[in-house]
C-alpha positions in Angstrom: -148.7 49.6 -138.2 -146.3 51.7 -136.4 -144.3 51.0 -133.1 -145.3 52.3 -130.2 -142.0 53.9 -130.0 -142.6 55.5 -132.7 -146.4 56.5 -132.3 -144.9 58.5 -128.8 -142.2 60.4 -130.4 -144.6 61.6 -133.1 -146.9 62.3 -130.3 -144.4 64.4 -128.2 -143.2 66.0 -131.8 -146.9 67.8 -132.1 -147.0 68.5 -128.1 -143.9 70.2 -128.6 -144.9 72.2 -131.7 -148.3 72.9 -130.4 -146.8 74.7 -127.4 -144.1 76.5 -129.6 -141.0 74.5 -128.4 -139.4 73.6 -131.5 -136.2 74.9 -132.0 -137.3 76.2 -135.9 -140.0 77.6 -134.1 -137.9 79.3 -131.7 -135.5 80.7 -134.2 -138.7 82.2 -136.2 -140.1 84.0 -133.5 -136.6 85.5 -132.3 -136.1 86.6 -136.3 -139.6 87.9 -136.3 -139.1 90.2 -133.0 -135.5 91.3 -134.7 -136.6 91.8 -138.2 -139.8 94.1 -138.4 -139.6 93.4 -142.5 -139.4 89.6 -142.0 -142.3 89.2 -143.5 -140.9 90.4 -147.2 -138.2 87.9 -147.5 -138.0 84.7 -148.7 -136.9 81.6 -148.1 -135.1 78.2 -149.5 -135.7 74.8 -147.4 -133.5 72.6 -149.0 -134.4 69.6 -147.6 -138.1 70.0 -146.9 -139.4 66.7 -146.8 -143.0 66.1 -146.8 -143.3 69.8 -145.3 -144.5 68.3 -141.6 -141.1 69.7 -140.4 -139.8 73.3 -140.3 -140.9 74.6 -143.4 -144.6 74.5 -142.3 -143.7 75.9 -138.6 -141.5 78.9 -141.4 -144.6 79.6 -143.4 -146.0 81.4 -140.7 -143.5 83.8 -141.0 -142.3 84.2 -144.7 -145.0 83.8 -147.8 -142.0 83.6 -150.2 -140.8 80.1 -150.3 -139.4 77.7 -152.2 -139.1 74.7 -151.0 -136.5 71.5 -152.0 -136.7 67.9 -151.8 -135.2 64.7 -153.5 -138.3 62.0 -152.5 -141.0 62.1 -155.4 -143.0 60.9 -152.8 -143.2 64.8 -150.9 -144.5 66.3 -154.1 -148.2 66.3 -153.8 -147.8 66.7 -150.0 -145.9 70.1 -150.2 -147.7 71.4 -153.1 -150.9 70.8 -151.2 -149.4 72.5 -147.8 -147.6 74.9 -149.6 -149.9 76.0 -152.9 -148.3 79.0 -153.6 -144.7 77.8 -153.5 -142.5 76.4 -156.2 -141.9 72.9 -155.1 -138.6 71.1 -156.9 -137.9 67.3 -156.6 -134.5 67.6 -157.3 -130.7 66.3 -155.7 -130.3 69.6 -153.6 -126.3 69.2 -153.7 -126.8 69.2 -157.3 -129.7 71.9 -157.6 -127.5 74.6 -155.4 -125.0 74.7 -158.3 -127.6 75.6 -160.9 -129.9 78.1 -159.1 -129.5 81.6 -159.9 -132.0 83.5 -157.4 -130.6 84.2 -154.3 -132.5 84.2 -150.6 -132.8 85.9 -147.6 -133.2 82.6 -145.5 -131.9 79.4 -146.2 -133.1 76.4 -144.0 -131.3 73.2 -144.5 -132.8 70.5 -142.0 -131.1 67.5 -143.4 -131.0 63.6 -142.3 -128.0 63.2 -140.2 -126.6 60.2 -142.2 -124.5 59.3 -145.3 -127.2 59.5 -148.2 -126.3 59.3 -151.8 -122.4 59.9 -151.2 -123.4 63.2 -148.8 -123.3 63.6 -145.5 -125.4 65.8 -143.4 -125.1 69.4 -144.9 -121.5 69.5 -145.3 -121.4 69.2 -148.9 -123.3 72.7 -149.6 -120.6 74.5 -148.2 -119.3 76.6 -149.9 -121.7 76.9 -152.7 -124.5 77.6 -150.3 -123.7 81.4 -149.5 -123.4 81.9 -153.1 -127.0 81.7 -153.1 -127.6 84.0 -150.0 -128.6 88.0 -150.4 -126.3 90.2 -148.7 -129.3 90.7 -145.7 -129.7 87.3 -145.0 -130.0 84.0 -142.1 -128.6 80.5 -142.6 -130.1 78.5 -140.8 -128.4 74.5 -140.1 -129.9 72.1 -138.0 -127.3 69.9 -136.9 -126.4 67.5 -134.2 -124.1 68.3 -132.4 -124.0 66.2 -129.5 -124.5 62.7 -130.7 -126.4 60.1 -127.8 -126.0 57.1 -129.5 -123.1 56.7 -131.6 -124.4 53.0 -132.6 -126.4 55.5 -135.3 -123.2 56.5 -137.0 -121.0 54.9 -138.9 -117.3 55.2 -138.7 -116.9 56.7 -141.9 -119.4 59.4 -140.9 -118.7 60.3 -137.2 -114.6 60.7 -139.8 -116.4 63.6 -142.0 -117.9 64.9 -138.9 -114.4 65.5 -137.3 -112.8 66.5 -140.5 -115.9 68.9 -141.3 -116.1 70.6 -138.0 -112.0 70.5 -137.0 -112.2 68.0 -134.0 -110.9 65.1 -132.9 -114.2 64.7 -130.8 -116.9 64.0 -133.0 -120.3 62.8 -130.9 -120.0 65.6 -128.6 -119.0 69.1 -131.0 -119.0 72.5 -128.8 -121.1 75.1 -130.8 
């Protein structure tokens, strides 16, 4: 049984994307009122998760997806919600050195914690604009203002700092 806590964020979660307030969902209108072909390119999330996230608010944008995700547990889940989609249980800082198609969208939603010797996204870089078309949009959701810093450990609020230059690494100016 879930917390109540947690039963009200996933509440206000679908209130939020019900209503279009999502910040994924937000970017995906803005790039389909700026891109009038938007609907020919295709996309990479490489951290899709169970596909509840962005990649299903993305679909209704982009029919060309493929979608990434290290949890064997997603499999069935995006290949239901996404049936037309290759779907790839695979390390994506691993994968990213071995695929050779390139995208017009990247998405990379990531946890914002020290998983598997990563943290956040900040191991894709460089290698992730390798995989990029020339006419393309990456797209990183990060955190850059941090609320509770009890979340973090030292060790990653240190590759935060050294990843984004600052000495100041709960609050980082966009």
């Amino acid at each position: 049984m879930e917390s109540k806590f947690t039963y009200l964020r996933r509440k206000i979660f679908f209130i939020r994307r019900k209503f279009g307030l999502l910040p994924y969902q937000k970017i995906f209108r803005r790039l389909d009122r700026d891109i009038p072909d938007l609907y020919t390119w295709n996309a990479l999330d490489i951290f899709a998760g169970d596909g509840e996230q962005s990649s299903l608010d993305m679909k209704k944008y982009i029919n060309d997806i493929e979608l990434w995700e290290n949890n064997p547990k997603c499999e069935l889940s995006l290949k239901n919600k996404f049936p037309n989609s290759i779907v790839k249980i695979v390390d994506s800082y691993s994968e990213i050195d071995k695929v050779k198609k390139k995208f017009n969208i990247v998405l990379v939603d990531n946890w914002p914690r020290i998983l598997s010797d990563h943290c956040e996204h900040f191991d894709l870089f460089p290698k992730i604009l390798k995989i990029m078309k020339n006419r393309g949009v990456l797209i990183i959701l990060t955190m850059p203002k941090i609320n509770n810093k009890k979340l973090f450990s030292k060790e990653h609020l240190q590759l935060r700092s050294f990843f984004y230059s600052t000495d100041n690494s709960i609050d980082i100016p966009m």
